[in-house]
Each structure stands twice: as C-alpha cells, then as structure tokens.
C-alpha positions in Angstrom: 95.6 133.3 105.5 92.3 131.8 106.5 90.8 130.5 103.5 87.3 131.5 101.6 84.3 129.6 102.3 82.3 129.2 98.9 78.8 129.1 98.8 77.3 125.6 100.4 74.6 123.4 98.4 72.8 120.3 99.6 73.8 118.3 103.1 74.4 114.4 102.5 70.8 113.5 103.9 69.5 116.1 101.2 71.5 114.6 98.4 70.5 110.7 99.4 66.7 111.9 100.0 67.2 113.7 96.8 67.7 110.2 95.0 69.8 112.0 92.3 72.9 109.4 92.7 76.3 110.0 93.9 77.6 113.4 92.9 81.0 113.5 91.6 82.3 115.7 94.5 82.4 112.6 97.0 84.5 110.5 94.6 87.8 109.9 96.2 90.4 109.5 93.2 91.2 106.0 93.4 95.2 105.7 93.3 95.2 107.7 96.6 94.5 104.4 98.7 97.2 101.4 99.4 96.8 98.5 96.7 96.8 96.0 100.6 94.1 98.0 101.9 91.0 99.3 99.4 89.1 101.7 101.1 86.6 100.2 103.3 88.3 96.4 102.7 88.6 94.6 106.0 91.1 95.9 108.2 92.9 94.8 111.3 91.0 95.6 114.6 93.6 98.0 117.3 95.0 96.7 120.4 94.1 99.7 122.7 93.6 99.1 126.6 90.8 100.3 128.5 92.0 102.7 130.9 90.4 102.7 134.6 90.4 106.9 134.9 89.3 106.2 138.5 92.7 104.6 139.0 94.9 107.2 137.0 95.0 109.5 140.1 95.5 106.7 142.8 99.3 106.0 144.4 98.3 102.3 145.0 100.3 99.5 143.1 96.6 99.5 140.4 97.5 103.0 139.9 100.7 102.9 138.9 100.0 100.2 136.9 97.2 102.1 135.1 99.7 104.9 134.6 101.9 103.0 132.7 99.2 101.4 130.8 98.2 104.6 130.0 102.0 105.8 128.9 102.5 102.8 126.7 99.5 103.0 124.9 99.6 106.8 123.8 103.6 106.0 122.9 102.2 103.9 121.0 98.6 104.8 119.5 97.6 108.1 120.7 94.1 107.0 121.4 92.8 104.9 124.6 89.3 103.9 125.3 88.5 105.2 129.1 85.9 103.0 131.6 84.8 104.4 135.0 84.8 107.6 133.9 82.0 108.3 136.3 79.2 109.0 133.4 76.4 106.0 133.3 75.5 104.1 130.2 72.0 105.4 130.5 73.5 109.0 130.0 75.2 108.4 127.4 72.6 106.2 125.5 70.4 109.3 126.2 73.2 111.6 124.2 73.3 109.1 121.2 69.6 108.8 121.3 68.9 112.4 120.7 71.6 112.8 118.0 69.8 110.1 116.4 66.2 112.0 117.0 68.1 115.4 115.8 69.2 114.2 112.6 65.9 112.2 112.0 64.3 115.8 112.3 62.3 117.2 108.9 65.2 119.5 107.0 63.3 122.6 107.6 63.8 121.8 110.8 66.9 121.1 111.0 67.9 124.0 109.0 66.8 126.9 111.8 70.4 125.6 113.1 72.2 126.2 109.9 75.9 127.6 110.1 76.7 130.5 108.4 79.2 130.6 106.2 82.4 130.7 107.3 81.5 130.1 110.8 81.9 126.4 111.8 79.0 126.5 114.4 75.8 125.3 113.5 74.1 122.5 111.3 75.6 121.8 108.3 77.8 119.3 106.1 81.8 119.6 104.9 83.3 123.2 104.7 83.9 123.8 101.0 86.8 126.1 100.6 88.0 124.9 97.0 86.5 124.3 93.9 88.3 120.5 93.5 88.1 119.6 97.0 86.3 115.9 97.0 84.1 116.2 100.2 83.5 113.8 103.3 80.5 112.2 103.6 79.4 113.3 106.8 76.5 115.8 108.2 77.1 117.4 111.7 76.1 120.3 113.7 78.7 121.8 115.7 78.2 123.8 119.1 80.5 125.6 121.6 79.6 124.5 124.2 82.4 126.0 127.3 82.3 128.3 128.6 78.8 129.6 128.8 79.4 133.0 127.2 80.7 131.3 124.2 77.3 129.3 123.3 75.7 130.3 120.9 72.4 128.9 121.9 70.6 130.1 118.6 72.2 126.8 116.9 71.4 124.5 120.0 68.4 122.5 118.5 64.8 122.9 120.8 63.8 120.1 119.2 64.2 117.4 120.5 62.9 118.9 124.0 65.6 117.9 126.1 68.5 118.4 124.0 69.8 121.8 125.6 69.5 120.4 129.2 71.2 117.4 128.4 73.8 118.5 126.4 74.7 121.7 129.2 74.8 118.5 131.8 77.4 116.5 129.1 79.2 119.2 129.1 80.2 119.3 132.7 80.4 115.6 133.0 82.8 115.6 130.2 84.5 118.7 131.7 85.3 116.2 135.2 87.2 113.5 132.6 88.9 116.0 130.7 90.3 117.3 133.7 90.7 113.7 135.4 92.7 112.7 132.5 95.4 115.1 131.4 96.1 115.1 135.1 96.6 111.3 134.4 98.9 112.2 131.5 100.9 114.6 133.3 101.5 112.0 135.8 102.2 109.2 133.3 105.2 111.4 132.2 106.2 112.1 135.4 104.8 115.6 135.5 103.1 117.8 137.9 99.8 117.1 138.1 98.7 120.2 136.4 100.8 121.1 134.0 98.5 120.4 130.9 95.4 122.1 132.3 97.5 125.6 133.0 98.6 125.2 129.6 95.2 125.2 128.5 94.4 128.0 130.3 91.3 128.8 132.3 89.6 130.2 128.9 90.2 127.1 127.4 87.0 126.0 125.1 84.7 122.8 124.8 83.4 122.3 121.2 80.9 119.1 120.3 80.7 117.8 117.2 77.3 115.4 116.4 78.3 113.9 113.1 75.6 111.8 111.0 77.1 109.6 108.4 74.3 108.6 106.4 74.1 105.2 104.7 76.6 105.5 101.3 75.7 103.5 97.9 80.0 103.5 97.5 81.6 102.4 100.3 84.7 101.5 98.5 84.5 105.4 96.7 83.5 108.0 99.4 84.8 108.7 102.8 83.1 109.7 105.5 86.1 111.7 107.0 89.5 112.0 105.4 92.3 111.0 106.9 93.2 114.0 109.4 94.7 114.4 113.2 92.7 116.1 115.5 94.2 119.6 116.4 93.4 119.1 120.1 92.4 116.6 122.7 89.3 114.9 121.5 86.2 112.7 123.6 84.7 110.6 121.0 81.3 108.6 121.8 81.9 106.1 118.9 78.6 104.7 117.5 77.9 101.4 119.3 77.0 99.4 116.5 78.5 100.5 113.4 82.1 100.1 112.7 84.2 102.6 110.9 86.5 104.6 112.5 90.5 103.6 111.7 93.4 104.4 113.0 96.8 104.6 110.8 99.9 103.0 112.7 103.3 102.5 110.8 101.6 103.2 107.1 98.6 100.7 108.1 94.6 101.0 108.6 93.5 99.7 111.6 89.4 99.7 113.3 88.9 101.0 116.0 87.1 98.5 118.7 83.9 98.9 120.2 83.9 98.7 123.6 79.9 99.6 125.0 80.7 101.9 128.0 84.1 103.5 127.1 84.8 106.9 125.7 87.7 107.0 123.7 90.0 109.8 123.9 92.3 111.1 121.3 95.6 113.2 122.2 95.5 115.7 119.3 98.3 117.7 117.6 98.7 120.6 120.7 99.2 117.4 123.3 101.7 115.9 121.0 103.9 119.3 121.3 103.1 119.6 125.0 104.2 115.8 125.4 107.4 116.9 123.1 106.1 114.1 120.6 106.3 111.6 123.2 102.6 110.9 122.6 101.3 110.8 119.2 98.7 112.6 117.3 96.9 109.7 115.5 95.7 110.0 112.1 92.5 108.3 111.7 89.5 108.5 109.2 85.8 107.5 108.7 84.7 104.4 106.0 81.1 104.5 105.0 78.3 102.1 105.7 76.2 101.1 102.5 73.2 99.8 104.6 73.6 101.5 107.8 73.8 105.1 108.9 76.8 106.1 111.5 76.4 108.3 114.3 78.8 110.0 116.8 79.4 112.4 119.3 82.9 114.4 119.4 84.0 116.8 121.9 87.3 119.0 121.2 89.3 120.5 123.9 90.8 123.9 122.8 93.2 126.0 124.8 92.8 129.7 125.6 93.3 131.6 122.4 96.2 133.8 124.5 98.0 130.6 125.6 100.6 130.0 123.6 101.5 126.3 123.2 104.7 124.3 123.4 106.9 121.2 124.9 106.4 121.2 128.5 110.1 122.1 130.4 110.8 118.6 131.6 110.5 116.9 128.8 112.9 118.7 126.7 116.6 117.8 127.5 120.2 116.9 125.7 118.8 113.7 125.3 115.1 114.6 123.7 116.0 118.1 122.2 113.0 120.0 121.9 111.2 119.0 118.6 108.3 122.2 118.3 108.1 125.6 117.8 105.7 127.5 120.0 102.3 127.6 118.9 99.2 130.2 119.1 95.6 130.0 117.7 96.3 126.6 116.4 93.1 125.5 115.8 92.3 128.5 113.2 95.6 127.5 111.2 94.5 123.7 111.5 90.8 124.1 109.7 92.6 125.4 106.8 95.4 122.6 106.3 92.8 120.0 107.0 91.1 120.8 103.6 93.7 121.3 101.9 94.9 117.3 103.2 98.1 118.6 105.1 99.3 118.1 108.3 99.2 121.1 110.2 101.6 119.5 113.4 104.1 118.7 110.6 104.5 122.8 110.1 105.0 123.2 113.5 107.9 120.8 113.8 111.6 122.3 114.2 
C-alpha cells in the first residue's frame, strides 16, 4: 500500500532565504539519539580501504589481494571508497561544479524542474507522506537517468548549459564501474563473474540523486538525512570539503573519510540478499553544517522491475541456510518504510 503524498510547501533554500527561523517540522525529538553520541558531536572517522577497481578483475597476486580487500571490507562495512575507476578528477569536479551552479540557480528557475507529486523525479525537497513526520534537511533533484527511454528530460535542468551533456556522459562512465564492480563482488565471493548483473537484469535502471544540504542554524537538532539503508547499490560523489556523512557499525556513528578522487560505493539492501547477508547494507545518515552548505551526487542501481531478487545459489548451503525471501519491485516498497523510519531488508528476512 503505497502511501499518500500530501501537498508540498517551501524547499530548505526557500525556508533559510525566507529568514522565518527553523520550523518545527525539522526538529528531531531529542531522546531518539545515544546519550555517547549527540547528533552532530564528534564522531570516530571509518577504516574503509580504497579499492583499486582496475585490479578487481586481474588473476595477478595484486588482484587477488584486492579481492580480498574488497571481501573483508563489505563483511565488515558495506561501503568502500573505489580509485582508478577510470573517470578523471577534472570530470568529476565538473559534476560537483554544476550541482553547485544548479542549486545556486534563482527559485523560479529552479522550479521549471519541480517533481510532481507523488513522483520522485524532479526538483524538490523531503517527500511528505504524514502529517508528524519531522523532515530531512536536504534539497535534491532527482533524474532517471538509464536507460534512455526512461529520462524524463523535461526535469533535466538547461540551465546550467552543459548539464544534460555531462550528466548523459556520467552516466555511461558510471555505467563501466557499476559493471566493473559487482563483477568484482561476484568474484570476491567466489562467484561467476556475472551473476549480479543477470540478476539485475538488462532493464535494470540508473537513478541520480543531486542533494543540496543547505547551511543549518541547529546542527545538533535537524538532520540532513535520517538514518536509512539504501535499497540498492549506490555511487556516492561525497562533497570534498564538507564532512557529514556517518556510517553506523555495532550501535556506533562513525564519518565517513574524504578521500579526493574516490567514489564510494554502498552495497544496498537487494545486494545484501543477493550476497545472502554476507555483505551488509549499511545504515548511514547526513549531520548538518551550521556555516557551510553540503553537496552531493548519488547514483542508485535498480534492477529490472520483472527480476525477482534473492540469495544467489552458491551461497546458500547447510552451513549458511538461506536467510531472504524473494523479492520484487523492492524499491517501491522501500520509499514507503523509509518514511515511516523502518527497515524495509528487515521485512524481507526469513
């Protein structure tokens, strides 16, 4: 039962431009967070590798290595930072540059792109789908962007000039890493190489997320994104010089790094069922800035809707029974649970 959308008022830029103060709906009710670690208190920084992807695919001595590298770290996190990933800095300086320029844009402007409701592509801020839900801090515009006949291009901005071009050319660089790395994956778990791909499916959809975080006069009261896993394999171009993405291990917060040149990559909820909960679907958030605004660039890898999702054959045995049901149109169920703060993979579990 897909819940209702209600009517939307003001984005965060509109509400901070609109000098009003901080509206109640933002306020995060305070006993929710761990007495150790107030929100937005410092936190421990993660201990993920950098992966060579280059390697991942080699038989060498490096690439075995690498493999295992890989393995232990997704065992462990479910999140990796990938270098040599075959897109230049320049590029993707050139993607954070324009979300930067897109966001900047007049809201008139930026409102031509404006989502419907209901519909999650478009320019807009959280999806409000109850009256006492306390919302993220967080602006974004969110395009299909594979395959072609699933764009939508009357939400892909014209302004700035070369944000189409760049974006279609992203696309298909990101496409080459996506593909690089759950072959990687499959082979980490001794798999055939292609076994995650065909269970995506040859339909299977790339959605980008821009998010804008604008500056926050409450740091320590409003979230930026609530805790959540990521229904599917995620890219993530992390902002370069603002902290605050975190990662929860073993009921603690921890930042994320910043490591300039690396694209981090998140397994999601569908690869933890595929990997038979081998490798983990992190939970992770978004603190607020108060002097600085946050910008990133997230790109969601979502089967075929006709593919119907569950533990890969070889990893299922007497000694790791099978520990998910079978899955379809997860995505759709996920948008739902997210808002209402559950964990979707938890209702998939047997």
């Amino acid at each position: 039962q897909m819940m209702e959308e209600k009517p939307k008022f003001k984005t965060v830029q509109e509400v901070v431009a609109a000098n009003e103060g901080l509206p109640e709906r933002y306020l995060q009710p305070l006993t929710d967070d761990r007495e150790d670690q107030p929100l937005n208190g410092p936190v421990p920084e993660m201990d993920i590798p950098s992966i060579d992807l280059s390697l991942l695919l080699s038989s060498s001595e490096n690439g075995r290595q690498e493999l295992s590298k890989l393995h232990s770290a997704l065992s462990k996190w479910g999140v990796v930072q990938v270098m040599n990933h075959g897109i230049t800095e320049a590029f993707l300086d050139k993607i954070y540059k324009l979300t930067k320029q897109f966001f900047a844009l007049p809201t008139e402007e930026k409102q031509k792109y404006a989502r419907d409701i209901g519909n999650v592509q478009g320019y807009g801020s959280d999806m409000i789908l109850s009256d006492d839900q306390i919302l993220d801090w967080i602006d974004r515009l969110f395009l299909t962007t594979y395959p072609k006949d699933q764009q939508h291009l009357k939400f892909w901005p014209e302004v700035p000039t070369e944000f189409r071009e760049t974006l279609h050319e992203y696309t298909m660089k990101q496409h080459a890493v996506i593909e690089q790395f759950f072959k990687g994956m499959a082979r980490s778990l001794d798999l055939e190489d292609n076994v995650f791909l065909e269970m995506h499916g040859d339909n299977a959809r790339m959605d980008t997320r821009f998010n804008m975080y604008p500056p926050c006069p409450r740091p320590d009261m409003v979230i930026g994104a609530k805790p959540h896993g990521d229904g599917s394999a995620t890219l993530l171009l992390p902002d370069k010089d603002v902290e605050g993405l975190q990662f929860l291990k073993d009921g603690k917060w921890y930042k994320a790094p910043i490591a300039p040149d690396t694209i981090l990559i998140n397994v999601g909820d569908l690869m933890e069922i595929m990997s038979n909960g081998i490798y983990k679907s992190p939970v992770h958030r978004v603190v607020t800035n108060r002097e600085k605004e946050r910008i990133s660039v997230a790109t969601f890898c979502v089967p075929s809707p006709d593919k119907e999702i569950q533990p890969v054959e070889g990893l299922v045995s007497d000694a790791r029974p099978r520990l998910y049901k079978t899955v379809k149109k997860y995505v759709e169920l996920y948008f739902d649970s997210y808002q209402q703060g559950l964990k979707p993979i938890e209702a998939a579990l047997i």
